[in-house]
ChimeraX commands (.cxc) that place a marker at each C-alpha (Angstrom):
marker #1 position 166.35,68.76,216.00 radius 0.5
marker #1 position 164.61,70.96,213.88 radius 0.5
marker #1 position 161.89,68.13,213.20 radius 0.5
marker #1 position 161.62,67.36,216.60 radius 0.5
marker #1 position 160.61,71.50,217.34 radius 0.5
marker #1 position 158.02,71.49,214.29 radius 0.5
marker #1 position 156.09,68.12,216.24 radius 0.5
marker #1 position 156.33,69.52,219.70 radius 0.5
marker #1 position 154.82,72.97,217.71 radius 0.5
marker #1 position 152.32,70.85,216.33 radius 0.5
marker #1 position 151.49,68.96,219.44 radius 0.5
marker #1 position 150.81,72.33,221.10 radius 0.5
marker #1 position 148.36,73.83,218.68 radius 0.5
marker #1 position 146.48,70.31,218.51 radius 0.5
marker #1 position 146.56,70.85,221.95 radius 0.5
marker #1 position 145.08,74.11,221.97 radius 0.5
marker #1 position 142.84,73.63,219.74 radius 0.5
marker #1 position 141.51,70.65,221.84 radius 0.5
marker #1 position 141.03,72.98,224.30 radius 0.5
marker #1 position 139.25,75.83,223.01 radius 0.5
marker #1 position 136.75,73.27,221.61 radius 0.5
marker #1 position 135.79,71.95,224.87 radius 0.5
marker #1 position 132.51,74.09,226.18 radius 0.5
marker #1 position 132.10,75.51,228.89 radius 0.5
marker #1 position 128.94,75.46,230.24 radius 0.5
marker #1 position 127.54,78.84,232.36 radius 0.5
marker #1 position 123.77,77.41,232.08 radius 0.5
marker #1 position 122.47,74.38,231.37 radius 0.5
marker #1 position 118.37,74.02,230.06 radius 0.5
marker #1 position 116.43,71.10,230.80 radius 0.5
marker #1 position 113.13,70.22,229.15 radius 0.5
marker #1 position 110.50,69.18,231.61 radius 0.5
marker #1 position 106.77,68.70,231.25 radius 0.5
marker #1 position 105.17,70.00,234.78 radius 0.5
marker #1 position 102.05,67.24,235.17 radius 0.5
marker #1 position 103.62,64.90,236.59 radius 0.5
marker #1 position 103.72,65.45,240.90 radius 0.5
marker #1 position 105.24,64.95,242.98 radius 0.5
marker #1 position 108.63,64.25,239.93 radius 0.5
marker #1 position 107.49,67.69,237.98 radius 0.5
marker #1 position 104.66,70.05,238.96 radius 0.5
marker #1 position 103.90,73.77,239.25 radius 0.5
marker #1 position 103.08,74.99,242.40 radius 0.5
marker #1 position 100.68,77.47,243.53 radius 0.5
marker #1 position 102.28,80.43,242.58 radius 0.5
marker #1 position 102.95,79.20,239.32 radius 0.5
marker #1 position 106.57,77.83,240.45 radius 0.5
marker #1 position 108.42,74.33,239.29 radius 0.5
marker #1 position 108.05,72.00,241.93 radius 0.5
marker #1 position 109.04,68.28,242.86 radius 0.5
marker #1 position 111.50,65.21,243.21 radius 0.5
marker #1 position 113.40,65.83,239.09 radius 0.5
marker #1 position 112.85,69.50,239.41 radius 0.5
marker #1 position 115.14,69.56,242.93 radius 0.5
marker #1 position 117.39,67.37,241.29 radius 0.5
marker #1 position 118.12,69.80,238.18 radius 0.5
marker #1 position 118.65,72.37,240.34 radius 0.5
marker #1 position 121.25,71.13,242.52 radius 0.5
marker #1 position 122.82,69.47,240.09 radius 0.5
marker #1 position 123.15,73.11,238.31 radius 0.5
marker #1 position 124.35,73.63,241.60 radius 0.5
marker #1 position 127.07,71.14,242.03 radius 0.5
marker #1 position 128.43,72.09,238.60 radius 0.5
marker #1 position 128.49,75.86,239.41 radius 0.5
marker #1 position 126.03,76.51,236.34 radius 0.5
marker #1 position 122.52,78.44,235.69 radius 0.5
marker #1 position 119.97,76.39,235.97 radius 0.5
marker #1 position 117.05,77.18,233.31 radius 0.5
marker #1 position 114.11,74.96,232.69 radius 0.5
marker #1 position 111.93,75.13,229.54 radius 0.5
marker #1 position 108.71,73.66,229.71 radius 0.5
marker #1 position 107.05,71.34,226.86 radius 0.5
marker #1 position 104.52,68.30,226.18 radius 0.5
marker #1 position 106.59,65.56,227.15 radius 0.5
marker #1 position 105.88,63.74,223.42 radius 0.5
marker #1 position 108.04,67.42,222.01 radius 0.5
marker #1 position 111.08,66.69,224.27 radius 0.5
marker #1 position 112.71,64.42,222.23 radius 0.5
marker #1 position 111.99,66.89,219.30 radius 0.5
marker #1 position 113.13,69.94,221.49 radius 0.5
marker #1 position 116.22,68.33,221.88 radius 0.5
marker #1 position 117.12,67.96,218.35 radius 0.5
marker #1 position 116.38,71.50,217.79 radius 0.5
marker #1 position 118.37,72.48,220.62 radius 0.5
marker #1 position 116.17,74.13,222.52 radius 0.5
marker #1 position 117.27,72.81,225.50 radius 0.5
marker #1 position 120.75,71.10,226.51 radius 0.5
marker #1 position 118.98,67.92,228.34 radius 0.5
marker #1 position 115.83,66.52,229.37 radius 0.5
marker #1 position 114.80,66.02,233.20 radius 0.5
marker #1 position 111.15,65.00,233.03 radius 0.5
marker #1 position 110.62,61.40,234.03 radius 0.5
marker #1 position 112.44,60.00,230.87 radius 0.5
marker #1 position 112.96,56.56,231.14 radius 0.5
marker #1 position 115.96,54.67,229.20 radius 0.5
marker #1 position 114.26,52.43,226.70 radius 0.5
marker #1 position 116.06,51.06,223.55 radius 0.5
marker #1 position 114.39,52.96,221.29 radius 0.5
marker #1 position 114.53,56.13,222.47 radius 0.5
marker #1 position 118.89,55.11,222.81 radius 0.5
marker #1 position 118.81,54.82,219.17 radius 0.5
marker #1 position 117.82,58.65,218.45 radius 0.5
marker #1 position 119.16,60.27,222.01 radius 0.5
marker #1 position 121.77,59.56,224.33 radius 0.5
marker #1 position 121.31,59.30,228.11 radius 0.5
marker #1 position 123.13,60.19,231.66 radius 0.5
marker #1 position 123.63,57.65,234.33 radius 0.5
marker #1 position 120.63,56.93,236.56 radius 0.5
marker #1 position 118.75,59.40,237.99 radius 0.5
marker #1 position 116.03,57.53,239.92 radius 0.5
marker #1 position 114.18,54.11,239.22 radius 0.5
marker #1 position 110.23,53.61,239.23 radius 0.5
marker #1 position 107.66,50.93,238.23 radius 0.5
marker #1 position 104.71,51.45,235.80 radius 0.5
marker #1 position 101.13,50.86,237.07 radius 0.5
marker #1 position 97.22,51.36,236.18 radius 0.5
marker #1 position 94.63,53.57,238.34 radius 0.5
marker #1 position 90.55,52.61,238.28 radius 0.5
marker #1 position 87.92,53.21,240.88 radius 0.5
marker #1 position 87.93,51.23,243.84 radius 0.5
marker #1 position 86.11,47.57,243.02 radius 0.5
marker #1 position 85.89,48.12,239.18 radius 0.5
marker #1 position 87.40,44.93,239.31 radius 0.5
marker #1 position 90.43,45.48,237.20 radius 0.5
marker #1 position 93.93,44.62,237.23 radius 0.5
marker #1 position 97.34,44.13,235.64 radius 0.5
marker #1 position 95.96,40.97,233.75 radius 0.5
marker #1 position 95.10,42.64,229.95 radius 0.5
marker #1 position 91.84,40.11,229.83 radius 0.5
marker #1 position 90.16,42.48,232.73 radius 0.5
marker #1 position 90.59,45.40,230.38 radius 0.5
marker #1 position 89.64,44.13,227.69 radius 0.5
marker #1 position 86.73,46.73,226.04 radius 0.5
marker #1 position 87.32,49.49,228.90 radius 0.5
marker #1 position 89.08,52.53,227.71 radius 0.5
marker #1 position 92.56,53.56,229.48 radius 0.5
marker #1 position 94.31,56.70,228.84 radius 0.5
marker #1 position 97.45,57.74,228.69 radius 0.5
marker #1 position 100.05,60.37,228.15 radius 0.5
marker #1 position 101.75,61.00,224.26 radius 0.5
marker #1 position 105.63,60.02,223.87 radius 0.5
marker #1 position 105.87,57.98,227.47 radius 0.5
marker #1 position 106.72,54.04,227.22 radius 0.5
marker #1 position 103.06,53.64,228.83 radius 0.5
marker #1 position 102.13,54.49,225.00 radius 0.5
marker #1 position 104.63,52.28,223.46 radius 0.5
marker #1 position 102.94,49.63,226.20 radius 0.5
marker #1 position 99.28,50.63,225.15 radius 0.5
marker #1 position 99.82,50.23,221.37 radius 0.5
marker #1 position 101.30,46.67,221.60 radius 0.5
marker #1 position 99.91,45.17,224.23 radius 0.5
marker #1 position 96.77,46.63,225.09 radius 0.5
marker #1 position 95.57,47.70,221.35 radius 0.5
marker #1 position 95.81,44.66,220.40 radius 0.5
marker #1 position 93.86,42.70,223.57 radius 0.5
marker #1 position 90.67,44.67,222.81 radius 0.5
marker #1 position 91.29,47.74,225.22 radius 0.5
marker #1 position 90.63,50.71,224.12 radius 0.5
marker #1 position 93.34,52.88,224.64 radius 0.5
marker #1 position 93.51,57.03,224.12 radius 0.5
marker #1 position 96.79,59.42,224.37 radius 0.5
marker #1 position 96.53,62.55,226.13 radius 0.5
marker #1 position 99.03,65.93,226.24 radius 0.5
marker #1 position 100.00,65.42,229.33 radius 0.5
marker #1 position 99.48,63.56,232.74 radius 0.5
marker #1 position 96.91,65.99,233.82 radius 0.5
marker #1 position 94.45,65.98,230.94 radius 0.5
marker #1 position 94.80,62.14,231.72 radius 0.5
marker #1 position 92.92,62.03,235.38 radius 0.5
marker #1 position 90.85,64.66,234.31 radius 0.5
marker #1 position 89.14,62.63,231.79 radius 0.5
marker #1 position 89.78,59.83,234.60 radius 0.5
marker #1 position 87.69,61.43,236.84 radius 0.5
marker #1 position 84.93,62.95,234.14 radius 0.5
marker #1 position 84.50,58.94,233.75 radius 0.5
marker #1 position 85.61,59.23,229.84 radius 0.5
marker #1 position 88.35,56.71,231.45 radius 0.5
marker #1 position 88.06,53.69,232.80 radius 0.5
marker #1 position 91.87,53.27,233.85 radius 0.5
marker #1 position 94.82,55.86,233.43 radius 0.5
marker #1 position 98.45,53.43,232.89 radius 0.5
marker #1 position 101.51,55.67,234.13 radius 0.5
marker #1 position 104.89,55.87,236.73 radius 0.5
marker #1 position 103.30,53.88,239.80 radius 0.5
marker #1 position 104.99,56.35,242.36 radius 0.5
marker #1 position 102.83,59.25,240.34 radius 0.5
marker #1 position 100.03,57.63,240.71 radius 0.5
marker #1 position 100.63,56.90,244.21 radius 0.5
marker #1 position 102.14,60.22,245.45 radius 0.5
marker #1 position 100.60,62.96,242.62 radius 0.5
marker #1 position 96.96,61.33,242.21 radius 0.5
marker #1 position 95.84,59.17,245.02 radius 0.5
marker #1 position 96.83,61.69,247.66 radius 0.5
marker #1 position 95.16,64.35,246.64 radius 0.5
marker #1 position 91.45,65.02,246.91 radius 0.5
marker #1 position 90.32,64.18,243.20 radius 0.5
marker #1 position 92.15,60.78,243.76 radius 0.5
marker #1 position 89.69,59.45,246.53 radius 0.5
marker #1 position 87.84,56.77,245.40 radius 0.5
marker #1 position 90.70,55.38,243.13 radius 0.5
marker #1 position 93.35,52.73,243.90 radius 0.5
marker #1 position 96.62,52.08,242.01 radius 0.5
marker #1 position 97.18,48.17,240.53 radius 0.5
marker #1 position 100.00,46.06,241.05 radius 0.5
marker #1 position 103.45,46.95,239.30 radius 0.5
marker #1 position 103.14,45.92,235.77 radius 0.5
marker #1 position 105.57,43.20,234.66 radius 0.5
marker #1 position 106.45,43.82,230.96 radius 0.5
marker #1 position 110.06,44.36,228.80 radius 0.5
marker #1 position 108.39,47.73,227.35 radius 0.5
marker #1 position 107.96,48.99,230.54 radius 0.5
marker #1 position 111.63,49.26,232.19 radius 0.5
marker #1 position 112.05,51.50,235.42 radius 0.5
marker #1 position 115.31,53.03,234.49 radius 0.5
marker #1 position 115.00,57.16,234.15 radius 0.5
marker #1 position 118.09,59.88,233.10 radius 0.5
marker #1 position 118.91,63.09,231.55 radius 0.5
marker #1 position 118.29,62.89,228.29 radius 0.5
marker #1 position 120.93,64.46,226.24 radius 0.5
marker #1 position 121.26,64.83,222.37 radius 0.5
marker #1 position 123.06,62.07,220.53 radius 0.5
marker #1 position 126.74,62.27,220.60 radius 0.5
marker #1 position 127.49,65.11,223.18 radius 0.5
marker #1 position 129.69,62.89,224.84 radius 0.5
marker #1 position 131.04,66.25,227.07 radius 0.5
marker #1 position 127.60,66.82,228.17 radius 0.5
marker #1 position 126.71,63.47,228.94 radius 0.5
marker #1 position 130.11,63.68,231.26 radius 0.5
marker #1 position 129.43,66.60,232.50 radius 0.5
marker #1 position 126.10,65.84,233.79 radius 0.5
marker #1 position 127.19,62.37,235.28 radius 0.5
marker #1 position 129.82,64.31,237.03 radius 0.5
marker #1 position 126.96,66.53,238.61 radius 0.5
marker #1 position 125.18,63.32,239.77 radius 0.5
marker #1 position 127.99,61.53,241.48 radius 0.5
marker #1 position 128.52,64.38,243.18 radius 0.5
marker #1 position 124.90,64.44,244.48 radius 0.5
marker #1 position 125.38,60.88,246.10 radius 0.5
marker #1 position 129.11,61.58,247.23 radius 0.5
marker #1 position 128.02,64.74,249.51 radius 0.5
marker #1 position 124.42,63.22,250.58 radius 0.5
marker #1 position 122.24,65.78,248.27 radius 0.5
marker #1 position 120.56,62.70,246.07 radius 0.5
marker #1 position 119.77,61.17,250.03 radius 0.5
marker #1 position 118.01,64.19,251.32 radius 0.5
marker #1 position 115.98,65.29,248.28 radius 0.5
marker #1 position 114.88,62.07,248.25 radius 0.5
marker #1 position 114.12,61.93,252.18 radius 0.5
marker #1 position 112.11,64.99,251.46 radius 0.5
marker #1 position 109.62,63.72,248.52 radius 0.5
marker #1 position 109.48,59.96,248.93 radius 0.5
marker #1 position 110.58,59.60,253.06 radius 0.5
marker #1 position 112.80,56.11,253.69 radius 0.5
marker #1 position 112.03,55.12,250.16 radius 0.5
marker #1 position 114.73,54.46,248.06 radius 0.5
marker #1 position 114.27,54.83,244.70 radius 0.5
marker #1 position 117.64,54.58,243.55 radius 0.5
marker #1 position 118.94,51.10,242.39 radius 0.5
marker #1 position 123.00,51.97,241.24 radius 0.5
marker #1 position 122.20,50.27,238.33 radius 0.5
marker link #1:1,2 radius 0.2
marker link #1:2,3 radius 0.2
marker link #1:3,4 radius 0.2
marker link #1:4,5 radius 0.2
marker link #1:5,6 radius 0.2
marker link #1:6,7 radius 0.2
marker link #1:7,8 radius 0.2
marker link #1:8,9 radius 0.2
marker link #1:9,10 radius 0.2
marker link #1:10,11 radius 0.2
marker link #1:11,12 radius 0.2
marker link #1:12,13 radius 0.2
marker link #1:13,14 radius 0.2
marker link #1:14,15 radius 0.2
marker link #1:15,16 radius 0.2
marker link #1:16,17 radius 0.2
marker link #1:17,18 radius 0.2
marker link #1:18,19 radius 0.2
marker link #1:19,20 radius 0.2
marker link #1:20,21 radius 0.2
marker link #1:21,22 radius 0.2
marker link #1:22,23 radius 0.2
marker link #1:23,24 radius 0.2
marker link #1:24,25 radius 0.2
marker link #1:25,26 radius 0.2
marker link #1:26,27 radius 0.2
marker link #1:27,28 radius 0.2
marker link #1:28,29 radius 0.2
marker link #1:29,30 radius 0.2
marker link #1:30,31 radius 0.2
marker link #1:31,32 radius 0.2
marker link #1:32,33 radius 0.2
marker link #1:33,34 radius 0.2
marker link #1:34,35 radius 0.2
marker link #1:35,36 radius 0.2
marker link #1:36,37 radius 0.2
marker link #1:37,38 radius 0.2
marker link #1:38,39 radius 0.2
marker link #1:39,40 radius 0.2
marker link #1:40,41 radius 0.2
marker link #1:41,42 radius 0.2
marker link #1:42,43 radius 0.2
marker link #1:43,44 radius 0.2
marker link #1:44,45 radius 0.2
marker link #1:45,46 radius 0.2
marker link #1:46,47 radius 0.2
marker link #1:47,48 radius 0.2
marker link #1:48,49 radius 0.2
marker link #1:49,50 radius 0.2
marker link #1:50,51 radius 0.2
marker link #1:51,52 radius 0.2
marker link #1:52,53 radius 0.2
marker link #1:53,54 radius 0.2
marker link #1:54,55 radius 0.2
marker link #1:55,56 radius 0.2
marker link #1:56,57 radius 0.2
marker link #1:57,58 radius 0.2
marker link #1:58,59 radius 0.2
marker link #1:59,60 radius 0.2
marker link #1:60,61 radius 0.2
marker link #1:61,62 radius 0.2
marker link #1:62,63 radius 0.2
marker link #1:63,64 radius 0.2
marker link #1:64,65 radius 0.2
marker link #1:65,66 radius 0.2
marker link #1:66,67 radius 0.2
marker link #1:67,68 radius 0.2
marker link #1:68,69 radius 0.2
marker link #1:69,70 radius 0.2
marker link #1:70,71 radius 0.2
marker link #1:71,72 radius 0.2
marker link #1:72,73 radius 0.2
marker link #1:73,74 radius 0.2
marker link #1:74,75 radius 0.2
marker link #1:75,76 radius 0.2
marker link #1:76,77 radius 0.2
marker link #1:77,78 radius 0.2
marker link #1:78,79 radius 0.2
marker link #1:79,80 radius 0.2
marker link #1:80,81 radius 0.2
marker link #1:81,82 radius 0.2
marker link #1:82,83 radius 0.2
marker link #1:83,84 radius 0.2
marker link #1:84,85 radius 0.2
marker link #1:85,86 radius 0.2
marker link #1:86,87 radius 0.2
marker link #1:87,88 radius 0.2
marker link #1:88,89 radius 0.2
marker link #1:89,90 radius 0.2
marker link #1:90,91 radius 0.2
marker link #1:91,92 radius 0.2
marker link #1:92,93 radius 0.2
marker link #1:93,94 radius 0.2
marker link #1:94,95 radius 0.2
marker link #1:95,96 radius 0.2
marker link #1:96,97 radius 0.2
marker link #1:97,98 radius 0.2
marker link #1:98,99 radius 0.2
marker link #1:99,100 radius 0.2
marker link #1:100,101 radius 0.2
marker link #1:101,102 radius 0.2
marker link #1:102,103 radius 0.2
marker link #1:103,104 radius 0.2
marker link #1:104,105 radius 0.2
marker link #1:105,106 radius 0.2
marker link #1:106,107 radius 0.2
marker link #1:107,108 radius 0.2
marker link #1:108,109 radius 0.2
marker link #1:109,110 radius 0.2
marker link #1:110,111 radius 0.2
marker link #1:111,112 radius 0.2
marker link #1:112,113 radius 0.2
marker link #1:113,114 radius 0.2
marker link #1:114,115 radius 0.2
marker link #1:115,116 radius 0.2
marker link #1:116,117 radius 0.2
marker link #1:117,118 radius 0.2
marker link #1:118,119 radius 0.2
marker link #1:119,120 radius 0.2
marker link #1:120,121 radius 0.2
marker link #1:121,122 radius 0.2
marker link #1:122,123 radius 0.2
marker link #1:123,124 radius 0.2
marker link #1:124,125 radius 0.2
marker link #1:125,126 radius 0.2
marker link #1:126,127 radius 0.2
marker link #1:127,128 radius 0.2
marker link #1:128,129 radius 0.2
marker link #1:129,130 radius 0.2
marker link #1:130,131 radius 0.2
marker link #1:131,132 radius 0.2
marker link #1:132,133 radius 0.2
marker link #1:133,134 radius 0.2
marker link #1:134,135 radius 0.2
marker link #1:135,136 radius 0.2
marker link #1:136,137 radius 0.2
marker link #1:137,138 radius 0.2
marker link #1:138,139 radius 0.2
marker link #1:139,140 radius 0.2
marker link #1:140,141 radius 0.2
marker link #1:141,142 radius 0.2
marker link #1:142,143 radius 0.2
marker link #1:143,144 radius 0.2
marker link #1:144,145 radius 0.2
marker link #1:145,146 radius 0.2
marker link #1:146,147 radius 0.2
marker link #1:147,148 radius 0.2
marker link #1:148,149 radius 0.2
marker link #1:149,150 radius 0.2
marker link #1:150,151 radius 0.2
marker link #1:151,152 radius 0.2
marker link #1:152,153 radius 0.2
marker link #1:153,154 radius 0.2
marker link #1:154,155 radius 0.2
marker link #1:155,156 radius 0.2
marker link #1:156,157 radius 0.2
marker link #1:157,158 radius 0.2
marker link #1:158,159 radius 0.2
marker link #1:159,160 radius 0.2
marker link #1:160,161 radius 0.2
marker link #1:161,162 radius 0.2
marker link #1:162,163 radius 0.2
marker link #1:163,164 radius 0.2
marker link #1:164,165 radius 0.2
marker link #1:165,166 radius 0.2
marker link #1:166,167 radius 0.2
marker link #1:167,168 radius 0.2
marker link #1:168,169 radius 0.2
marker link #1:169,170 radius 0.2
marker link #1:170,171 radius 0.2
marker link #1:171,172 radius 0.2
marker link #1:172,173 radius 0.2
marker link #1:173,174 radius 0.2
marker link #1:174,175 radius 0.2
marker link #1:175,176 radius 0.2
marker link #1:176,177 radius 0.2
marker link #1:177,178 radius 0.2
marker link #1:178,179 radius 0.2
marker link #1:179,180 radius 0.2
marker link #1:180,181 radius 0.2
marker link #1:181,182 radius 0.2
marker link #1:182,183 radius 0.2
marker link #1:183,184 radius 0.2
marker link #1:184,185 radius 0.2
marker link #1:185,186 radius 0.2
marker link #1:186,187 radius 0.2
marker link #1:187,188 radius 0.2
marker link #1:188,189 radius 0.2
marker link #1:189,190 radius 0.2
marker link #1:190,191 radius 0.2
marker link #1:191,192 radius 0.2
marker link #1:192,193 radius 0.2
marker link #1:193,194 radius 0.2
marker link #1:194,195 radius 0.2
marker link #1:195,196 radius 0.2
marker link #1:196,197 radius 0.2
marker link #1:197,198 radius 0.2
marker link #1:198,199 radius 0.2
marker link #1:199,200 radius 0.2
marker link #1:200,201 radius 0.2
marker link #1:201,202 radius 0.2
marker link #1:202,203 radius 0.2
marker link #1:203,204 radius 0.2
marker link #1:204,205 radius 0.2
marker link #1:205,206 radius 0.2
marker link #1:206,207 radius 0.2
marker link #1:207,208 radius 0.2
marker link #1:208,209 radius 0.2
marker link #1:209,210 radius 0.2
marker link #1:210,211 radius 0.2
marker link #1:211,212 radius 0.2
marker link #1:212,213 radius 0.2
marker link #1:213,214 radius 0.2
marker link #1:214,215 radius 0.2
marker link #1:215,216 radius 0.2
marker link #1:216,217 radius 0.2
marker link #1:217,218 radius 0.2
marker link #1:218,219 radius 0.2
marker link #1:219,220 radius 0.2
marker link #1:220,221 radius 0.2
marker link #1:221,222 radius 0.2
marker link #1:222,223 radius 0.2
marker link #1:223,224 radius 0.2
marker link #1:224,225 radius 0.2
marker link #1:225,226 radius 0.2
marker link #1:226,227 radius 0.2
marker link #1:227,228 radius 0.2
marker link #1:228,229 radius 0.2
marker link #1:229,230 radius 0.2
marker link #1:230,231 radius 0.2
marker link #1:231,232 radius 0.2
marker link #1:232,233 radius 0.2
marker link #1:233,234 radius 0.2
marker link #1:234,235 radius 0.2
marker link #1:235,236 radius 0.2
marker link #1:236,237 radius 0.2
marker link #1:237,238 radius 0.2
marker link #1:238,239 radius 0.2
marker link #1:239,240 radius 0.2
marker link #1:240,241 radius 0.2
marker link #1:241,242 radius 0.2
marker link #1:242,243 radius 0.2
marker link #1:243,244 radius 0.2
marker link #1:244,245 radius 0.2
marker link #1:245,246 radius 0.2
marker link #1:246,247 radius 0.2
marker link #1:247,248 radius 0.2
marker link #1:248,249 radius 0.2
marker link #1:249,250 radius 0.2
marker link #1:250,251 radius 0.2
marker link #1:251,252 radius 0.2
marker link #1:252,253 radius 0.2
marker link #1:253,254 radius 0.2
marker link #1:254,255 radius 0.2
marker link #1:255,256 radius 0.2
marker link #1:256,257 radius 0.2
marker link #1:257,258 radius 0.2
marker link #1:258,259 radius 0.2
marker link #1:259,260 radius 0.2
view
């Protein structure tokens, strides 16, 4: 009997323990890079705007948390996570293999194709041979650079990494570019639509294994709590209809979520 007391003790304080380990999260910080419209942009007034940024916040909202966004070069958010200065990343972030290996991710956030933007009847395309000695830019850390160094590199293109998205059409539309490579639904929605982006059409979808539509939260390796956590926030934004009408409001009847 006496044993039996000491292992229901034990089981208690294991118990306890587990508990007071678990976190509990008041605020949650998400690294974003704001060049990216209409997923990440600042408005006007200087404010966070767009499809991830509306996202964050209600899921901050749905978990009953603070939400606080931290802004950095999208090639520093991997770094940024390590050093924890933020809990997760919402930025465009697709799921590729070799970001899994160093990060871990939450389920799907939205799905989006990768595609080039030229001038209207330059003649180019998705086929690499059209490229081939015209310079395309593109922005540091995103799979369009993982894309650019072994595919186009080596074709003969001419390929040069920017901060961010915006330094990207700039030299675009200066003419240092000949093509900009990047999230087809950016180019589409952020670029083409607005008054610099006259002139400029957006290719096909680009068919490649390096360039996979799949984008989450990042979230540092191993946080397995987070990572539930976060999921848990996102379910609830498709259970109650939130995921359907911040989507309605950026992208119209476009779905951009696959389930996947």
């Amino acid at each position: 009997m006496k044993k039996a007391l000491l292992t229901l003790s034990a089981l208690a304080l294991a118990f306890s323990a587990g508990s007071a380990m678990a976190k509990e999260y008041k605020e949650l910080r998400f690294g974003v890079d704001p060049s990216y419209a209409p997923f990440e942009s600042k408005a006007a007034d200087g404010s966070l705007v767009g499809f991830d940024i509306d996202l964050g916040n209600a899921i901050c909202k749905e978990l009953k948390v603070t939400c606080k966004w931290v802004e950095s070069d999208f090639d520093g958010m991997i770094p940024g996570l390590k050093a924890k200065k933020f809990d997760g990343v919402i930025s465009s972030m697709t799921v590729t293999p070799a970001r899994e290996k160093v990060i871990d991710f939450s389920n799907e956030l939205f799905s989006g194709p990768t595609s080039l933007v030229f001038k209207k009847g330059a003649g180019l395309s998705t086929d690499v041979a059209s490229l081939k000695g015209k310079t395309v830019g593109y922005e540091q850390g995103t799979i369009q650079e993982a894309y650019a160094k072994a595919v186009l590199d080596k074709a003969g293109v001419k390929t040069q990494a920017y901060q961010n998205q915006d330094q990207v059409y700039a030299d675009l539309i200066s003419g240092r570019l000949d093509a900009s490579i990047q999230d087809m639904l950016q180019a589409e929605l952020g670029f083409l639509k607005s008054p610099q982006g006259a002139g400029y059409e957006v290719s096909d979808a680009i068919d490649s294994e390096l360039l996979p539509a799949k984008t989450a939260v990042g979230i540092a390796k191993g946080n397995k709590e987070l990572k539930a956590f976060i999921d848990k926030g996102i379910k609830a934004l498709h259970d109650d209809g939130t995921y359907s009408e911040i989507q309605m409001k950026h992208f119209g009847e476009l779905n951009l979520y696959s389930g996947k």
